[in-house]
C-alpha positions in Angstrom: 139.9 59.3 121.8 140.5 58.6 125.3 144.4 59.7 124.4 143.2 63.0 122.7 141.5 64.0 126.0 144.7 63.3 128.0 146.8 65.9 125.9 144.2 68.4 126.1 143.7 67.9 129.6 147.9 68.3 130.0 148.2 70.9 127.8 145.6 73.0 129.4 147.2 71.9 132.7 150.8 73.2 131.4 149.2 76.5 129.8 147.2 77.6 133.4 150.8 77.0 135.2 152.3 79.0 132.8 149.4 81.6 133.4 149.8 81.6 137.0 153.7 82.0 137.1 153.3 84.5 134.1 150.5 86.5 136.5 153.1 86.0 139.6 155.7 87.4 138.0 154.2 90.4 136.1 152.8 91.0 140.2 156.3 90.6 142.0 157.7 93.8 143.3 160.6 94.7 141.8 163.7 94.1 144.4 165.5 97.3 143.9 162.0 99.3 144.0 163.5 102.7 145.9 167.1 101.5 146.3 168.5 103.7 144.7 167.0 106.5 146.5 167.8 104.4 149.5 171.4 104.7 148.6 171.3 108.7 147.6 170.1 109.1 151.1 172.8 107.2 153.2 175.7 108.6 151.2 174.5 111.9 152.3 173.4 111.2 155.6 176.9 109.3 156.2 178.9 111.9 154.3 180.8 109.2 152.0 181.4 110.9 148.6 181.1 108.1 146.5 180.0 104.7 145.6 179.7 101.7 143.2 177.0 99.5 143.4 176.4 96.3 141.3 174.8 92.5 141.8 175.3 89.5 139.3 172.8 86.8 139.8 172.7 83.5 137.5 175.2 84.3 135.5 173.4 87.9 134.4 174.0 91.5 135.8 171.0 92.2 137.7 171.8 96.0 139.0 175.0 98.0 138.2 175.0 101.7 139.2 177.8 104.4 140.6 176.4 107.5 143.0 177.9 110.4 143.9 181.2 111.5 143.0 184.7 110.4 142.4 186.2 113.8 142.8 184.3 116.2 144.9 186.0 119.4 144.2 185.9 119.2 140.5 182.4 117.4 140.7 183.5 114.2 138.4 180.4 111.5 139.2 180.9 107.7 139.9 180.5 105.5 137.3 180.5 101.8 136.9 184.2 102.1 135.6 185.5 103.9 138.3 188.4 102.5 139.9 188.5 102.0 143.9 191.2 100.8 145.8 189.9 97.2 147.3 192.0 96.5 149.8 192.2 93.2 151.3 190.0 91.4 148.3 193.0 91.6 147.2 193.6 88.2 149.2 190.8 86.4 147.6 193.4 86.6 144.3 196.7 86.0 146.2 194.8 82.5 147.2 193.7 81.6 143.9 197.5 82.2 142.3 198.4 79.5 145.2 195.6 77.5 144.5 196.1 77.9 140.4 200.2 76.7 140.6 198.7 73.9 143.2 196.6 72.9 140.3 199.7 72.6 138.0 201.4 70.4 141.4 204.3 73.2 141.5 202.9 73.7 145.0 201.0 71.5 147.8 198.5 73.1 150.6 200.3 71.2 153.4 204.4 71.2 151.9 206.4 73.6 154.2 207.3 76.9 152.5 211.2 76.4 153.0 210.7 73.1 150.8 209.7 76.1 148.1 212.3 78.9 149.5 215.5 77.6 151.3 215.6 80.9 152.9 212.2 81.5 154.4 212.3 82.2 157.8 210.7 83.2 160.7 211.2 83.9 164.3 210.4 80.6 165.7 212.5 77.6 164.5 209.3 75.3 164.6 207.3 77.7 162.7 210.2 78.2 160.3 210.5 74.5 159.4 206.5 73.5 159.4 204.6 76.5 158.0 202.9 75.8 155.0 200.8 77.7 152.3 197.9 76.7 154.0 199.2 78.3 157.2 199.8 81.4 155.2 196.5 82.0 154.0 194.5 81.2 157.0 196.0 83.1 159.2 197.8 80.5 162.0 201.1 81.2 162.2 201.6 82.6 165.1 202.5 86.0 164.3 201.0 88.9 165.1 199.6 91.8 161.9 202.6 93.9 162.3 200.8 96.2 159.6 203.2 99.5 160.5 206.3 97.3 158.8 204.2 97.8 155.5 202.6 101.3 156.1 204.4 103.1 154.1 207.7 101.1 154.1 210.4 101.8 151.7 211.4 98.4 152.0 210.6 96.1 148.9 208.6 93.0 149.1 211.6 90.6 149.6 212.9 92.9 151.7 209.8 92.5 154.1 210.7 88.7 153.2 213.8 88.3 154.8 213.1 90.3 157.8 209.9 88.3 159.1 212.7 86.6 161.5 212.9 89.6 163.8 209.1 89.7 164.7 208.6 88.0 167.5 205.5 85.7 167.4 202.5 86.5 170.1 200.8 83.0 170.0 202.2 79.8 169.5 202.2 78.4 165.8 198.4 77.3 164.7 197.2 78.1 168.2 194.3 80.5 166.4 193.1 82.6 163.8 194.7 85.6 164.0 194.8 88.2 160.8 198.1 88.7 159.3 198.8 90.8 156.1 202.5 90.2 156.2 201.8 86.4 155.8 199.9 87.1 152.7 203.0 89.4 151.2 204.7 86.3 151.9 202.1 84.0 149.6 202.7 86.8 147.1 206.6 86.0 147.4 206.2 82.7 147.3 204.4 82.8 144.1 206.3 84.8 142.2 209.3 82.6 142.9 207.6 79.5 141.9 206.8 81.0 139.2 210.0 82.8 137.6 208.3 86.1 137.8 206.6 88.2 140.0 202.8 88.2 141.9 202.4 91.1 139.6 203.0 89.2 136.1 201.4 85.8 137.6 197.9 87.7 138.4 198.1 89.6 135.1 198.4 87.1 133.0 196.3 83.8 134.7 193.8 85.9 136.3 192.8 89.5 135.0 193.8 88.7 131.5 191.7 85.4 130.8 188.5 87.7 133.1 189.0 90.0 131.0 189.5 92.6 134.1 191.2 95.2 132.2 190.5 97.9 134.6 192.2 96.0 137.6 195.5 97.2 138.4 198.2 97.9 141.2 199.3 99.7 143.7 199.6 104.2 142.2 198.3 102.0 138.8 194.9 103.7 140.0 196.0 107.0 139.2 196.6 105.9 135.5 193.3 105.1 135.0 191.0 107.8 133.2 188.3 107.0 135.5 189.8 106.5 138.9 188.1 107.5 142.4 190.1 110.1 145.3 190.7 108.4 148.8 188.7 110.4 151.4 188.0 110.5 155.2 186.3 112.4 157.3 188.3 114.2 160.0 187.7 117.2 161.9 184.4 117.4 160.7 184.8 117.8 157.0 185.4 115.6 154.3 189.3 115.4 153.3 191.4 114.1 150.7 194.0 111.5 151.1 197.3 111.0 149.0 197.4 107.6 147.6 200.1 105.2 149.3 202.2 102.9 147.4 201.9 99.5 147.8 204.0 97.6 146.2 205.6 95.6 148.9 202.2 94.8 150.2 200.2 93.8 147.2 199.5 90.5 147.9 197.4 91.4 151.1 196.1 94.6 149.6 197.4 96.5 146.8 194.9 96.1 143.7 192.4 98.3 142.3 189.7 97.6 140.6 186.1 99.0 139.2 182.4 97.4 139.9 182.1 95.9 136.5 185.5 93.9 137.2 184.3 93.1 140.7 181.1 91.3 139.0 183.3 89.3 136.7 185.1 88.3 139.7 182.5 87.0 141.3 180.9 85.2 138.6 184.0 83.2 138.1 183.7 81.9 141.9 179.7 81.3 141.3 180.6 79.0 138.1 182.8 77.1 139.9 185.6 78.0 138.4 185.3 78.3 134.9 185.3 81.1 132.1 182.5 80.5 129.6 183.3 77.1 128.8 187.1 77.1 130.4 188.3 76.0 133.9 190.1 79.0 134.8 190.7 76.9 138.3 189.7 73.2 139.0 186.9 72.4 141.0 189.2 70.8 143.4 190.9 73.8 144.4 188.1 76.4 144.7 186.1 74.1 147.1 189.5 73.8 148.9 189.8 78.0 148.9 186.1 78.2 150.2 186.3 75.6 153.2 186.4 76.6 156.5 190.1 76.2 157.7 190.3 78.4 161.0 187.2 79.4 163.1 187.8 83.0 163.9 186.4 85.5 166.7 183.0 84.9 167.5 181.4 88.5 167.8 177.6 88.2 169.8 175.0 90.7 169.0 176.1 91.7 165.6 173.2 92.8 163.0 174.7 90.7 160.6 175.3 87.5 162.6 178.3 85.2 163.7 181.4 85.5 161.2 182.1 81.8 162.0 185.4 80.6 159.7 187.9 81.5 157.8 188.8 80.1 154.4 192.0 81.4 152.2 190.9 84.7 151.4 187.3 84.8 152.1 185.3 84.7 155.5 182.5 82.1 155.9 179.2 82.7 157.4 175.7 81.5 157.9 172.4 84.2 157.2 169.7 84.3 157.8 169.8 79.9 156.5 171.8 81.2 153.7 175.6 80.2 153.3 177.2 83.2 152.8 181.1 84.3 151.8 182.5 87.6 151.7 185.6 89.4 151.7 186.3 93.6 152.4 188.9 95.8 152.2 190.1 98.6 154.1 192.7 101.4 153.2 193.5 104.9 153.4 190.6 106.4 151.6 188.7 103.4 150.4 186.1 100.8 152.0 184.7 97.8 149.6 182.6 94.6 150.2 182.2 92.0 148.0 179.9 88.4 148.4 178.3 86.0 147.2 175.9 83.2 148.1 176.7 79.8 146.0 173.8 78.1 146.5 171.5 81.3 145.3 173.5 81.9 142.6 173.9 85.5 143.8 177.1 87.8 144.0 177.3 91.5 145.5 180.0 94.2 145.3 180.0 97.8 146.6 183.4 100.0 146.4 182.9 103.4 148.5 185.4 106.7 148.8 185.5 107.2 152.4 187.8 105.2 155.3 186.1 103.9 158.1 183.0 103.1 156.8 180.7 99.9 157.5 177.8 101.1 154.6 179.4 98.7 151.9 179.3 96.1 154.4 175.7 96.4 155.3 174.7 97.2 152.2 175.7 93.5 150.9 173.2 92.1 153.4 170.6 95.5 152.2 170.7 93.4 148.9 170.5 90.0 149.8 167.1 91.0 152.2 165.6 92.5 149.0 166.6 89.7 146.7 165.6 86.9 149.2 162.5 88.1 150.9 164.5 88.0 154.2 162.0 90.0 156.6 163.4 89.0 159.8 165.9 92.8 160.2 165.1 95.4 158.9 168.1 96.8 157.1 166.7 100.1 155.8 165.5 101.2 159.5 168.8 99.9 160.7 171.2 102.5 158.3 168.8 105.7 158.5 168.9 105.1 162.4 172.2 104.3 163.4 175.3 106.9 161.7 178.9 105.7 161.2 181.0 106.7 164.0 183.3 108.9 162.1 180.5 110.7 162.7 180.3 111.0 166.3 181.6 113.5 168.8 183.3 110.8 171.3 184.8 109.2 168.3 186.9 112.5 167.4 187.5 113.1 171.1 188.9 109.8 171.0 191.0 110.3 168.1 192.7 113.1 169.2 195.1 112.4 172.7 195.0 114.9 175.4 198.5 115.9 176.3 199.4 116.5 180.1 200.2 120.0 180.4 203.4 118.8 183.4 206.6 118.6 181.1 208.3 115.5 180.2 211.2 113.9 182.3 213.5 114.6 179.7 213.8 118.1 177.5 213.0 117.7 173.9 216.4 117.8 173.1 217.5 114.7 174.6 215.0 112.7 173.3 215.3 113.7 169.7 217.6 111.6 167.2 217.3 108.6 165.5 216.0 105.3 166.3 216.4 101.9 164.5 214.5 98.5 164.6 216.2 95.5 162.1 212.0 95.1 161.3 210.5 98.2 161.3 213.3 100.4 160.0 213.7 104.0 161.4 212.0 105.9 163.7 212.9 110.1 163.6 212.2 112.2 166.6 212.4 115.6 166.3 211.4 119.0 168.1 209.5 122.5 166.8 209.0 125.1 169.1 209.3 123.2 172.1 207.0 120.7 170.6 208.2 116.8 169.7 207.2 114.9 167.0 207.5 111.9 165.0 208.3 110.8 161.2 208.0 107.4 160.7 207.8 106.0 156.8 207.5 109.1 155.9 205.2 110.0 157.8 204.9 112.7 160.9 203.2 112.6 164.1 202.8 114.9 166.7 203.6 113.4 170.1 201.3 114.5 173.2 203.0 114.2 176.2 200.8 111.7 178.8 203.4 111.1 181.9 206.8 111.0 182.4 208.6 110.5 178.8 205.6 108.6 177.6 203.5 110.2 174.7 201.0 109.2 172.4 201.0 109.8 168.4 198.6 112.5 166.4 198.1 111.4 163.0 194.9 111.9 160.6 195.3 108.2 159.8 194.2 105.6 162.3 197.3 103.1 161.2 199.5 105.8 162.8 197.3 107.4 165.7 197.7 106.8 169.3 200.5 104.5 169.2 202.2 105.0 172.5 205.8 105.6 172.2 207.8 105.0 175.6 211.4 107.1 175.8 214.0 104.6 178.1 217.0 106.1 179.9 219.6 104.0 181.4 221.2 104.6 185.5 222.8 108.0 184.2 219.9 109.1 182.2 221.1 108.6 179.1 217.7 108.1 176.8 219.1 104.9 174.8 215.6 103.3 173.2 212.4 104.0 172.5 209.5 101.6 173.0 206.5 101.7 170.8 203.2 100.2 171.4 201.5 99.2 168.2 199.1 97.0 168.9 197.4 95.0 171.5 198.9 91.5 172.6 201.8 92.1 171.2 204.9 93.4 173.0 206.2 97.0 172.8 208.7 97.3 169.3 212.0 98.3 171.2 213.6 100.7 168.3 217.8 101.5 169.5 218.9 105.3 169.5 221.8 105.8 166.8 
């Protein structure tokens, strides 16, 4: 008897629980209550014509939606098989081909890359002989992100390769984290030769094929594809369309494609730990190795979404909020996309957006992560309605666009045009129109504002090649013999020789 009242006593025990969790959840507000009208309104408000929205969580697709459009003029909507370019995410799979041929011991982490490729080499001897994958992918080489050698290059990926030995390094090797996409072109390299084929065939076939990512591609791929997004920025005060840019030599850093529906499948593979239904796509062992901090990077104070504090092989690190978060963007002409994922929640995020220079998909991760995790302490929505992307702003188009000094130049137009070559960089054409000089480098042509002397600064619709400050040199007799170009800061003026 005294057995019979025990059962009935837990079994009325189990059934109130049940009640009360049943109750709870019938009660809980749904997370994505007026996000989507949330979304409408900040695509407007921020003028981005497009964007992709989903959000796995254990193991199930919790919200996949597109908005806006794809193709403005022709009025062709976003959908969840819309292909954006992503950019750098495009790292997170050049890591995992390193780690996947480490996994079959045809590489080590911590092997020099010359014990691979007899003729790697760089500008430094020391880097040369000690660099390593792991350097490669965590940024600590040395070298500076000499991004205008890719930008449109016509030189092919080996021919990047074997000109990394003219770039001079700006810090010494593994002093600190500092980004580098040709390092990552280099990865790409060296796992194509490893592998008697190419980055291309290696990430088809061990990474999109067994993810059945079938809308992932490369490089002009994304205008194959039925569905595919425009590249847009806003400039002048209008919406504009971009050409797309090949990017073949740099696909390792950041030449795929890819849709929101491949992006989730992406990220559930890295919140499994590695494995495909019941496969190990990639051991254990080697994804824990792809998501440990390896470099700490610039600490930025004041920042709505908190300290970045490492670096990985692909993917930044982070605390939020007591969450551990890892994330990864990518930005190119025309595109901005986010992905992220928390491992311990179980919880992954991707948003892919139309419009360069834009931080929404960014903030939007952490939009999601608030609503899904009851994280009160910012409030995300007030943040975005209140505070407009800079693209936006008046100084930020002022900025953009150099004022020239009315004085003339030292020199007349016409001995300052020719043609000017770096071993790196490749060819520099300076030209005249009406008085006026320009610039067509890779293809592509910037006007040149005159600022003092025969200094100028570059006019280009595309950050990468805007306000670069080109130098003219002339020797005792006034002969103009180089040009010096200033393409970044801390790092040395590119020195290009007149032909």
């Amino acid at each position: 008897m005294r057995k019979k009242i025990k059962f009935c006593l837990a079994a009325f025990f189990i059934l109130h629980l049940s009640f009360i969790a049943s109750a709870q959840e019938g009660t809980q507000e749904d997370p994505f209550k007026g996000f989507p009208e949330l979304v409408e309104d900040l695509i407007s408000e921020w003028q981005i014509p497009g964007m992709a929205i989903g959000v796995v969580r254990d193991g199930e697709i919790i919200y996949m939606e597109g908005f806006g459009f794809r193709d403005l003029e022709n009025k062709l909507p976003v959908t969840t098989k819309t292909v954006f370019g992503i950019g750098s995410i495009s790292k997170s799979f050049t890591s995992m081909s390193v780690a996947l041929l480490v996994d079959e011991a045809k590489l080590k982490w911590d092997t020099p890359v010359i014990s691979y490729l007899p003729d790697f080499k760089l500008y430094d001897d020391y880097a040369t002989l000690h660099a390593t994958p792991r350097d490669l992918l965590c940024h600590r080489t040395g070298m500076a992100d000499h991004q205008l050698m890719t930008y449109g290059s016509p030189f092919s990926r080996e021919e990047v390769y074997m000109l990394l030995r003219y770039l001079e390094p700006n810090l010494g090797f593994r002093d600190r984290f500092q980004y580098n996409n040709l390092m990552y072109l280099t990865a790409g390299y060296l796992v194509g030769r490893v592998s008697d084929g190419t980055w291309e065939d290696f990430i088809r076939k061990r990474i999109l094929k067994p993810l059945e990512m079938d809308a992932t591609n490369f490089s002009l791929e994304i205008k194959d594809a039925d569905d595919h997004s425009l590249p847009y920025i806003f400039s002048g005060g209008e919406i504009t369309t971009l050409p797309f840019r090949r990017r073949d030599a740099s696909g390792p850093s950041g030449g795929l494609n890819s849709n929101i529906e491949d992006m989730l499948k992406w990220l559930k593979l890295h919140l499994d730990q590695g494995k495909v239904g019941e496969k190990q796509l990639i051991s254990e062992k080697s994804l824990i190795e792809i998501l440990t901090p390896q470099m700490p990077v610039n600490y930025t104070p004041g920042s709505a979404i908190g300290p970045v504090t490492d670096y990985g092989f692909g993917w930044n690190i982070q605390p939020y909020e007591g969450h551990h978060l890892n994330h990864v963007g990518g930005w190119i002409e025309g595109f901005v996309t986010w992905i992220s994922f928390m491992p311990v929640e179980n919880i992954g995020v991707a948003v892919l957006c139309n419009m360069s220079d834009c931080q929404l998909p960014l903030f939007i991760n952490y939009v999601i992560y608030s609503r899904l995790l009851g994280l009160e302490k910012f409030d995300w929505d007030k943040y975005l309605k209140s505070n407009k992307p800079r693209y936006l702003s008046r100084s930020y188009n002022s900025r953009r666009k150099p004022r020239s000094n009315p004085n003339r130049p030292s020199s007349p137009p016409e001995v300052l045009e020719g043609i000017y070559d770096h071993p790196a960089f490749g060819r520099i054409i300076i030209a005249h129109e009406n008085g006026n000089l320009y610039a067509v480098f890779h293809g592509e042509k910037m006007t040149l504002n005159h600022m003092r002397d025969n200094v100028f600064l570059t006019e280009h619709l595309l950050d990468g090649f805007n306000r670069k400050r080109i130098s003219f040199v002339a020797d005792d007799q006034g002969k103009v013999g180089k040009l010096e170009m200033r393409l970044q800061q801390g790092v040395k003026d590119i020195v290009f020789l007149r032909q």
